[in-house]
C-alpha positions in Angstrom: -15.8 16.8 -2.4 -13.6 16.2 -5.1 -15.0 15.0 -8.9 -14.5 11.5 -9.8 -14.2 10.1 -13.6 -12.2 7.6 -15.6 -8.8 8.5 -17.4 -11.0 7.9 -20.4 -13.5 10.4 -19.4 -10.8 12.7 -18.6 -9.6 11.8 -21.6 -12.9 13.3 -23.7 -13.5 16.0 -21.2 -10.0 17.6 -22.1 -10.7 17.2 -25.8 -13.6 19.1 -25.6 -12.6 21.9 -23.2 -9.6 22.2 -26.0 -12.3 22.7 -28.6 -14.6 24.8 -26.3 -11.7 27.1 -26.2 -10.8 27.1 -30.0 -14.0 27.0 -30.9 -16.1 29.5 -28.7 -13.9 31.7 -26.9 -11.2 31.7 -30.0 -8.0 31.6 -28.2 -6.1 29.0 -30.1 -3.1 29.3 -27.9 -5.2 28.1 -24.9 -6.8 25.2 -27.0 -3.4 23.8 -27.7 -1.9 24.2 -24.0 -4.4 22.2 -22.8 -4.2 19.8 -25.8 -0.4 19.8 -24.9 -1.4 18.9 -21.1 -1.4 14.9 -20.1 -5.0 13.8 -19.2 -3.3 13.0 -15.4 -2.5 17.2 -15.5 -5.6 18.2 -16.6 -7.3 15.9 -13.7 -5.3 17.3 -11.3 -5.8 21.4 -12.6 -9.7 20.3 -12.3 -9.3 18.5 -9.2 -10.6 15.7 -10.4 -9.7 12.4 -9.0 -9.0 9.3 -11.6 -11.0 6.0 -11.0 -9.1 3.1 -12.4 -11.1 2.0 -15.3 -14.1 -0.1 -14.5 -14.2 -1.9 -17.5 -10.9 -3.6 -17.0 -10.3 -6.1 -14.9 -7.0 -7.1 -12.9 -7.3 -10.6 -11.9 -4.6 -12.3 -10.5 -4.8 -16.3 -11.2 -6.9 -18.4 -8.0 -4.1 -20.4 -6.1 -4.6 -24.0 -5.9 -5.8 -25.6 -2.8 -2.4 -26.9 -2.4 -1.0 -23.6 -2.6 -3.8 -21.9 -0.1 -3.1 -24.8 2.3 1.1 -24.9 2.2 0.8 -20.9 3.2 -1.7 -21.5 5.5 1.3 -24.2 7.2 3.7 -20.9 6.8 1.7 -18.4 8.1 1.1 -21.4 11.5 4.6 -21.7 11.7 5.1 -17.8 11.7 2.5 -17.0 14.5 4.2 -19.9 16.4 7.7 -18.4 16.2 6.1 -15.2 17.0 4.0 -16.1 20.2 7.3 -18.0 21.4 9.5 -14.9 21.2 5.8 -12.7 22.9 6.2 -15.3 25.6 10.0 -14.7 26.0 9.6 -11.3 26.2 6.7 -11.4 29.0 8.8 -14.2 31.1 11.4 -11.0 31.0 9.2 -8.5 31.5 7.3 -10.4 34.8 10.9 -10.5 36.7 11.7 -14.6 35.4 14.8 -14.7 35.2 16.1 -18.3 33.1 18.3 -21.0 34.8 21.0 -19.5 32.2 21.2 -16.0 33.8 21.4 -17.7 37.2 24.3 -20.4 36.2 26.2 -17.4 35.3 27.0 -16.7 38.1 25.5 -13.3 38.8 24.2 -12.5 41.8 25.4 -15.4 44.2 27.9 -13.1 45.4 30.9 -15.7 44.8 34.0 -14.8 42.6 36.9 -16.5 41.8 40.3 -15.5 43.5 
């Protein structure tokens, strides 16, 4: 199962794994690569999956009741249109045939000479 963290935590975790590395195992080279590594690279070397931040919230403004009720009236019309066009295609797929196909003239055997 894959870690879990904040771009912020990421964030401080790469800042100290850049000092760890300068610090402790004195490879400055190393240090800067992963200083020179975007906190979305370092997640993804470390497997580490990034958590929109909890702290900041997206909210989208509430629609008025007059807005929630006009796209309720859409989203009516829509599933009527819809359940029309399901009958249409069920009338076609049970064998109906409409008066229009008949009028045609196909199938009463009859032609013009």
């Amino acid at each position: 199962m894959a870690k879990s963290r904040t771009l912020d935590e990421i964030e401080r975790m790469k800042a100290k794994a850049a000092r760890f590395v300068e610090n402790v195992l004195d490879d400055p080279g190393r240090a800067d690569e992963i200083e020179d590594e975007s906190p979305e690279e370092y997640a993804e070397r470390k497997r580490i999956q990034i958590l929109d931040n909890p702290h900041r919230r997206r909210t989208r403004p509430m629609p008025s009741n007059k807005e929630l009720q006009e796209r309720v009236r859409e989203l009516e019309d829509e599933n009527d249109e819809l359940q029309d066009r399901l009958d249409d295609i069920a009338g076609l797929a049970s064998g109906d045939e409409d008066e229009e196909d008949i009028d045609n003239g196909e199938g009463d055997g009859q032609g013009e000479d």
